[in-house]
N, C-alpha and C positions, 0 to 999 in steps of 0.2 A: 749504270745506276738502276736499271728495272730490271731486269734481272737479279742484281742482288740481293735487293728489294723483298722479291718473293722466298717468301717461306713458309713451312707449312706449319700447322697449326692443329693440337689437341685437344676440342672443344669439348669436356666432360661435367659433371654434375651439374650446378645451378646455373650457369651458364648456359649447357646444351636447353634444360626444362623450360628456362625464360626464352630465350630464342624460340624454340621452336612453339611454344604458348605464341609468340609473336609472328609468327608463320599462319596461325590461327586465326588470326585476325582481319576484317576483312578493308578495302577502301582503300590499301596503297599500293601505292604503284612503285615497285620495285626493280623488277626484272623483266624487262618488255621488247624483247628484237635483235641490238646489235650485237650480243652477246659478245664473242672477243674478237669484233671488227676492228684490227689497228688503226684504219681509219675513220672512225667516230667515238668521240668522246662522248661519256655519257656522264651528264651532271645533273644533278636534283638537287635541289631547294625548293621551300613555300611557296605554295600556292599567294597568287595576290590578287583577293577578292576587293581591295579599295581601289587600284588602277590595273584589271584586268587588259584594257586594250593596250595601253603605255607598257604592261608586262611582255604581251606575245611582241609585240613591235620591236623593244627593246633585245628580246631574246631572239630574235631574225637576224638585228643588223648584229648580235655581238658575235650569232654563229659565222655571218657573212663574212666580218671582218677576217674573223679566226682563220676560214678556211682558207679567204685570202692570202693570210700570213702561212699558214702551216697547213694548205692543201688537206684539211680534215674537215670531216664533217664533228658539228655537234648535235645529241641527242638530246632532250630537254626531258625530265622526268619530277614530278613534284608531290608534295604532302600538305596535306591542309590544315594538321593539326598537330600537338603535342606527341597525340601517343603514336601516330602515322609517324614520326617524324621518329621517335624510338624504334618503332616497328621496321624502317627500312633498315636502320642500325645493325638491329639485334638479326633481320633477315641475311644481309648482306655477310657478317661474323658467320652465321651457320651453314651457308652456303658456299661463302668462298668466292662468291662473286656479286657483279653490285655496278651502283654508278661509282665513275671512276673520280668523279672529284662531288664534295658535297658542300652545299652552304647550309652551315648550321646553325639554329640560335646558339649564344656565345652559354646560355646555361648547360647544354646540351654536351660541350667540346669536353668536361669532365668525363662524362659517359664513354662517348667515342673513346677517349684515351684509353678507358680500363678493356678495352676489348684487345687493345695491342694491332688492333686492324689497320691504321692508319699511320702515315709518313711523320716519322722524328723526326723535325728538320734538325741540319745541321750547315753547314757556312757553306756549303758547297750548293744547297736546297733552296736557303736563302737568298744567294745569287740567283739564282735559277728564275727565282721570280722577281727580280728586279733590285734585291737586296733589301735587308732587314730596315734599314736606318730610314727607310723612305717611310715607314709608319709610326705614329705617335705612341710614345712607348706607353699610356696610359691603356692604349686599346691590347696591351698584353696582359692584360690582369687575368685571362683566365685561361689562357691560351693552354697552358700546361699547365703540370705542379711544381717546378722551378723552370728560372729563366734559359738552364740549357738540356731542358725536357717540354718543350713544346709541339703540338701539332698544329696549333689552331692559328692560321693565316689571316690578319685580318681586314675585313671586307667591308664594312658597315656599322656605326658606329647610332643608337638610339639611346640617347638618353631619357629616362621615361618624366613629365613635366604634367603641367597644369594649363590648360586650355582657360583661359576668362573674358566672360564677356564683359568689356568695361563699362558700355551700357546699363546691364542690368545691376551692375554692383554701382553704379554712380544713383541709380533709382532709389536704392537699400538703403542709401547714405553709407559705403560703405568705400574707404577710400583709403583703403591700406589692405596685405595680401594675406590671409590665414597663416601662420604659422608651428599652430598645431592643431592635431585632428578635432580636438573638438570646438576650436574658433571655425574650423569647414563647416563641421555640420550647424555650429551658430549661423554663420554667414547663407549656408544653403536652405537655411530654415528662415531667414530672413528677404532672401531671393524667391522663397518660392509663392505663387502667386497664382490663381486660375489655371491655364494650361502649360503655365510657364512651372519648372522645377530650378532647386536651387543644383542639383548635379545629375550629370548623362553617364549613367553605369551599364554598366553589360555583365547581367549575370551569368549567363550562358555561354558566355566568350568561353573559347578553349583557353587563354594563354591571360585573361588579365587579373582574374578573381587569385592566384596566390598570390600575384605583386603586391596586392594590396596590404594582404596579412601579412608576406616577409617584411614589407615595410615599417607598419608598426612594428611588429616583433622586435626588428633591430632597433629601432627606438627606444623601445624595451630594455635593450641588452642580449634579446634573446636571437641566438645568430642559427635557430631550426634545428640547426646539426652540429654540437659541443665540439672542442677543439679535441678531446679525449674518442670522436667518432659515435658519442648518442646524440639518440635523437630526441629532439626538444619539442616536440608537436604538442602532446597534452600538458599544458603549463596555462598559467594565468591570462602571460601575457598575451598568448595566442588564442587564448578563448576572447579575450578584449579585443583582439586583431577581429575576428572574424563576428563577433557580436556588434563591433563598430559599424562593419559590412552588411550587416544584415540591416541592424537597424535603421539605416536609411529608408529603405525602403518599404517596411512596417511600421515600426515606432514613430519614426522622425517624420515620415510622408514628406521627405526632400525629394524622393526616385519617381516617376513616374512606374506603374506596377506595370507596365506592360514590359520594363527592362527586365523583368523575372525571366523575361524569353527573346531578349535580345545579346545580339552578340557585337562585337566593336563598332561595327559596319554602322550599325543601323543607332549604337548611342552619339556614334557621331556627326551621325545626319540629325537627332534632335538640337545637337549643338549648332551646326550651322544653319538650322532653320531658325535660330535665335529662342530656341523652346529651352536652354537651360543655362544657369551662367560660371556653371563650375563643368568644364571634362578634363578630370581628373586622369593619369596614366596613358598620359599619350605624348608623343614624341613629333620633330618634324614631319615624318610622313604626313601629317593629317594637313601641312601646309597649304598643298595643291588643293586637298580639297576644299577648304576655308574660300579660294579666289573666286570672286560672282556669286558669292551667297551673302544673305541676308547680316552674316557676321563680318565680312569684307570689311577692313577697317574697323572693325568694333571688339575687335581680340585682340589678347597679350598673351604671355607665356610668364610664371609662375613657375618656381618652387613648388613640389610638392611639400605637404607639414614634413617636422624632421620631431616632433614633441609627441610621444603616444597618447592613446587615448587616455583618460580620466588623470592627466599632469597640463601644468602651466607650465612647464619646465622640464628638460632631459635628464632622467634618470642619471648618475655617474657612470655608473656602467651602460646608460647607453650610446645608440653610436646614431653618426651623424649622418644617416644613410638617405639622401634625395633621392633615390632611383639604385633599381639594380647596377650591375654592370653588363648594359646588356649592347648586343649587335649582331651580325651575322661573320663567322669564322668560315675560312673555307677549309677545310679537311681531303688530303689527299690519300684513297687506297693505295696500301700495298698488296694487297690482293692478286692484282693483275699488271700487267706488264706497259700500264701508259703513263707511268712518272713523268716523264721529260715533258711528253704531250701537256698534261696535268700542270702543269708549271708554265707551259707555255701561255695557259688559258688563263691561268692566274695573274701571269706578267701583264697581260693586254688588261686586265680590269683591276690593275693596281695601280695606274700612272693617274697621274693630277687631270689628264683631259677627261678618262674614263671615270673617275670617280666623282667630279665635279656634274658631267652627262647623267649621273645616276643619282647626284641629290635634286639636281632642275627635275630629272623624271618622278623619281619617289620619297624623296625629302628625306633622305638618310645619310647622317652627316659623313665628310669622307675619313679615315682615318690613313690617309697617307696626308701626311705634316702638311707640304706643300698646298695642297688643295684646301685642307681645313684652314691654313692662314689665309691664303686668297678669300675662301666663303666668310669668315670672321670678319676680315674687314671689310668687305662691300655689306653684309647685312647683321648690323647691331643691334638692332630685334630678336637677336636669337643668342645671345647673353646669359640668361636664364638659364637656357639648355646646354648653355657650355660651361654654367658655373655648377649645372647638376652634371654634369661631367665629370666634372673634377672631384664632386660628395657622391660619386659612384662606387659603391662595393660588389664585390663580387659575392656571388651563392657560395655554399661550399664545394671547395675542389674533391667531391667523390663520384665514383662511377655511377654510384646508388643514387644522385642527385635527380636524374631524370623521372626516376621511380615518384621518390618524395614528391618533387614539383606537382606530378600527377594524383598522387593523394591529396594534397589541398588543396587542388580544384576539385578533387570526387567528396570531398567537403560539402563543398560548394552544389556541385551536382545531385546530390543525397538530400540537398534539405531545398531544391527546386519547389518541389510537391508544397512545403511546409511553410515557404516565403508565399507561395500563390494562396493559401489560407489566410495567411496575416501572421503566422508568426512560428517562430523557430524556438521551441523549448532549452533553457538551458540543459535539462535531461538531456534532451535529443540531441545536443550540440556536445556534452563531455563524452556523449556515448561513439558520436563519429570521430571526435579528438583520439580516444583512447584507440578506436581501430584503426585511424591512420600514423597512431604512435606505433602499435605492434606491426604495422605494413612494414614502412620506414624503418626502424631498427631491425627487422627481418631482412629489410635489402641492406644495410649497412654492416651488418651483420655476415653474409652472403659475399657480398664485395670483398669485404674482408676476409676471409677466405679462399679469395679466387676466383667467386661467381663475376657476373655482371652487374 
């Protein structure tokens, strides 16, 4: 199987440019020692800045185990961001060499595909890690671009939710849950109070500022990226996505201003200090951190709205999208010659015990069947996030998706400056629209093509 595997590959025009642009860049750790040691496997995934010491600990015993089982060592290599998390990608295609298995956000697994760099499973690959059937076939929404053109393995299952404090919404008089964006910001504007706000945003986050807009948008009707392969960025509906976003935090003064410069970590420490009663685009992980804090008992989980901005009601053409379809994909190179090994690593962190150890550590629900029905029924609290599970859409299936995703958050990044002032011009806001339109159709554009 690994040796078959390998092939060689001719990386020319927009392809080579974007890569090696991505060579250029600094902060990830890609290529770091064991080079083509057959005995250590090298994997990267996220960096995790909410359970740093639950991470290294976790990644000890899963090495120990492994070596135990298969007399290998494992190498641990990470990315702490969006474009770090591209950049190993696009490193890894130009070089020909890389970590041997990767965990990826599930928007991301688009990308990977269009590089051709990575393992097509097929029935024999499937075996290899335990067999297909043992995962919830919901968590295959993006794995591939059909069901028997898949790379993406899957690992980790977040459905993105609403964090509430039931405290502060019983104070409001408020005793029913938002169900479109602008009953939130009603509700948040009626929550907010002295040091208290009615929602914990994170502008500066890497990964949360375009959830929010792809959210509305789809609300909208507007799915970013046309079935015809345009791209939808300067449009109505996404100037209302992203005016919705800002205006929190100027107009509406629901955000505390200091999230102009905060990132997930830290809006969710306002929530658990009970300083806000909406955290909005957050998923079980934030579980563990909720336990012995001032919120303890004083939280639910929520639907996010599924009704866009300035409607009482869902468009016909829009959709009924609670959260991306999002989770962590494992991706195996074929690059280099440790398939079978790759698959070994996979099998040990795909079984009911393993998966189950990995939502107690970091609240990420399992998506092998077995495990999610044991965790469903012991803890009913978590409903919500398994009924936005199910109203999970996927981004769109293009290589150029990773590009995109990163334009609307340099949206986002570009009017930092203009949120810490008070306020964001409509000018100033059609005018990053339209440059992140020409980005985004440039890479789809590109992809199409051949590029990345």
């Amino acid at each position: 199987m690994s040796t078959g595997r390998l092939r060689t590959r001719t990386l020319i025009g927009a392809v080579a440019v974007v890569a090696l642009t991505a060579l250029s860049l600094q902060g990830c750790a890609v290529v770091n020692g064991s080079g083509d040691d057959p005995n250590t496997l090298r994997v990267m995934m996220g960096a995790d800045t909410t359970y740093p010491k639950e991470r290294k600990q976790w990644q000890q015993d899963v090495a120990a185990e492994f070596e135990r089982t298969t007399g290998a060592k494992v190498q641990w290599e990470t990315y702490s961001s969006a474009q770090e998390e591209l950049t190993a990608i696009q490193t890894s295609v130009i070089s020909g060499q890389g970590p041997d298995v990767y965990a990826i956000g599930s928007t991301f697994t688009p990308t990977a595909y269009a590089t051709g760099a990575f393992v097509e499973m097929d029935a024999k690959d499937w075996k290899a890690v335990g067999g297909k059937d043992q995962f919830d076939p919901a968590s295959f929404g993006i794995s591939g671009p059909s069901s028997s053109k898949q790379i993406g393995i899957p690992f980790a299952s977040r459905p993105f939710v609403m964090a509430v404090n039931k405290d502060l919404l019983a104070d409001a008089g408020i005793d029913s849950m938002p169900t479109t964006w602008d009953e939130l910001t009603a509700d948040a504007k009626a929550t907010t109070t002295g040091d208290r706000h009615g929602m914990a945003i994170a502008y500066a986050d890497g990964f949360d500022p375009w959830k929010f807009v792809w959210g509305m948008a789809q609300n909208a009707g507007n799915t970013i990226v046309s079935k015809d392969g345009k791209a939808e960025i300067d449009t109505k509906a996404v100037q209302n996505a992203y005016r919705t976003y800002f205006d929190w935090v100027t107009k509406d003064g629901v955000v505390d201003k200091a999230a102009i410069g905060w990132n997930n970590a830290q809006a969710l420490a306002q929530f658990t200090e009970g300083k806000a009663a909406f955290f909005p685009m957050t998923t079980t992980t934030a579980i563990n951190s909720f336990k012995n804090t001032p919120v303890d008992g004083k939280y639910e989980f929520a639907l996010l709205p599924t009704v866009p901005p300035g409607a009482d009601e869902r468009p016909a053409d829009g959709i009924e999208a609670a959260s991306i379809l999002s989770g962590d994909n494992w991706v195996v190179a074929d690059y280099g010659k440790k398939q079978d090994l790759s698959f070994d690593f996979i099998k040990q962190l795909s079984t009911p015990k393993a998966q189950l150890e990995y939502y107690k550590l970091f609240g990420n629900l399992p998506t092998n069947t077995d495990a999610a029905a044991q965790l469903a029924a012991a803890n009913p609290q978590l409903k919500p996030i398994i009924d936005a599970g199910k109203l999970s859409k996927p981004t769109a299936f293009t290589g150029a998706w990773s590009d995109i995703q990163l334009s609307l958050v340099d949206v986002v990044v570009q009017s930092i400056p203009s949120l810490k002032s008070g306020e964001v011009t409509d000018d100033q806001l059609r005018k990053r629209l339209q440059d992140a339109q020409k980005d985004a159709q440039s890479t789809l554009d590109r992809q199409k093509n051949g590029g990345l």
